[in-house]
C-alpha angles and dihedrals in degrees: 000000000000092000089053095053090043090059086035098063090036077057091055104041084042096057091037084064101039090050090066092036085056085037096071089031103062099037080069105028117047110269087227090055088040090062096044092042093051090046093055088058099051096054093060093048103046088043079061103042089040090055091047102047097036086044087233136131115249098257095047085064077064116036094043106057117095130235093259090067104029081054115045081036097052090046088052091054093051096043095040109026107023098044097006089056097035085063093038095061090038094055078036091060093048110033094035123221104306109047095039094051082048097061089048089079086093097082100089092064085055099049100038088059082042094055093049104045091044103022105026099223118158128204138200140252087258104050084055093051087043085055097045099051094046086060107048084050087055088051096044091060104046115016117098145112088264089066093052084050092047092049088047085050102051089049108223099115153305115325084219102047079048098055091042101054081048094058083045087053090048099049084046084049112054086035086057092051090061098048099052091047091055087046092057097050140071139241085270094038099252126142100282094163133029119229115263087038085064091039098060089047086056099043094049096045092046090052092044088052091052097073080045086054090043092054097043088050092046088239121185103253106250109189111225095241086078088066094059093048110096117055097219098052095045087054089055100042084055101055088045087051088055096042104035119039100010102046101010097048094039091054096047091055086056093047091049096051090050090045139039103266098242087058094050096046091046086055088050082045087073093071091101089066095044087049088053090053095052086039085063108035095038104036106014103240116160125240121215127231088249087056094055096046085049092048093048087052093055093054089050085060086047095051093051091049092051098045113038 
């Protein structure tokens, strides 16, 4: 279990640092091209890191996982990496860092019904309780009129279209958790994967769907040279890569194979908090008194979770 809380807050400071890194990256690149590109990148980095920890050469990564796990993980990356992450940068771009981590919050409730319906894991009346106040904590510190104002006022979308495609991430999210876990267990749910092997199953399904997204949604074709054109923004799309999918994703499936998913995903549901941090002590923005009481809630979900 400590292990699993341990991955599970790496998890957590990992993804708070990527979501501003993806922030100033897809309000230049196409969140469509940012996902691909990032994704590009992970694979190549979680195919070396897989071969180095596991003491295997690159194609055995490939040619030695079974169908189970080639299959439930591929399904995870499509689900949360190649269509969950296409609506995350887009609500990214819109909402900016702190609303649309906020609203990611939702995951747990998908993964908790998820987790029932694949895994069977069942959790108690207290885990629940522990969920549910972490996110009304989360609603009661960012959610108000003023934020829909704020989003009108910075011009990169609908405060509603944006809100909509983040509950759709989240959902993607949390679903994705679950698969994966299944993927990276056996029959009698022991460890059948290590983490940046899964990882890098995830990561190159999810970029190979994404040609297969683009064509569904009748999306202009963007080479991926154009991703890699401003400095700045390619800055930015590589620090999201390290901290986000390579670092980020291979933590959270450690920490899903040590805790029920719903558990996991309720721990990653505190980046908000983590963002607003950074949001104050990086770029000076002000919280409000109603961020803070809904921040102290939320801890107060975490701790029951932790603790019980």
């Amino acid at each position: 279990m400590l292990l699993g809380f341990l991955a599970a807050t790496g998890t957590l400071l990992s993804w708070s640092v990527g979501t501003y890194a993806f922030l100033r990256a897809s309000r230049i690149i196409d969140p469509g091209l940012l996902n691909r590109a990032r994704l590009l990148l992970a694979v190549w980095a979680t195919l070396a890191l897989a071969s180095i920890t596991g003491g295997i050469w690159p194609w055995v990564v490939v040619t030695s996982t079974s169908f189970h796990a080639w299959f439930w993980l591929g399904l995870s990356g499509i689900v949360g990496l190649t269509i969950g992450d296409l609506f995350g940068f887009t609500s990214l771009r819109i909402l900016g860092a702190r609303r649309q981590s906020v609203i990611g919050t939702l995951a747990p409730a998908a993964a908790a019904a998820s987790g029932l319906l694949l895994l069977d894991e069942h959790i108690s009346i207290i885990d629940i309780a522990g969920i549910t106040v972490t996110l009304v904590g989360v609603i009661v510190a960012t959610y108000s009129r003023q934020e829909q104002h704020d989003v009108a006022k910075e011009g990169y979308g609908s405060f509603t279209l944006g809100v909509m495609l983040a509950i759709g991430g989240a959902v993607c999210q949390g679903v994705g958790l679950v698969l994966a876990k299944n993927g990276m267990m056996s029959a009698d749910h022991q460890p059948l994967i290590q983490p940046f092997h899964a990882t890098f199953l995830r990561m190159s399904v999810g970029f190979a769907a994404t040609y297969l997204l683009d064509m569904l949604r009748r999306a202009p074709h963007r080479p991926l040279r154009e991703a890699f054109a401003e400095t700045s923004s390619r800055n930015a799309m590589l620090l999201g890569a390290l901290s986000g999918p390579v670092i980020g994703v291979t933590l959270s499936l450690l920490a899903a194979q040590q805790l029920p998913a719903a558990i996991a995903q309720t721990i990653f549901s505190l980046v908000p908090f983590v963002v607003m941090i950074i949001a104050r002590m990086v770029y000076k923005e002000p919280l409000r008194p109603r961020a803070v009481i809904g921040a102290l809630i939320s801890v107060v979900g975490v701790l029951i979770l932790v603790m019980y």
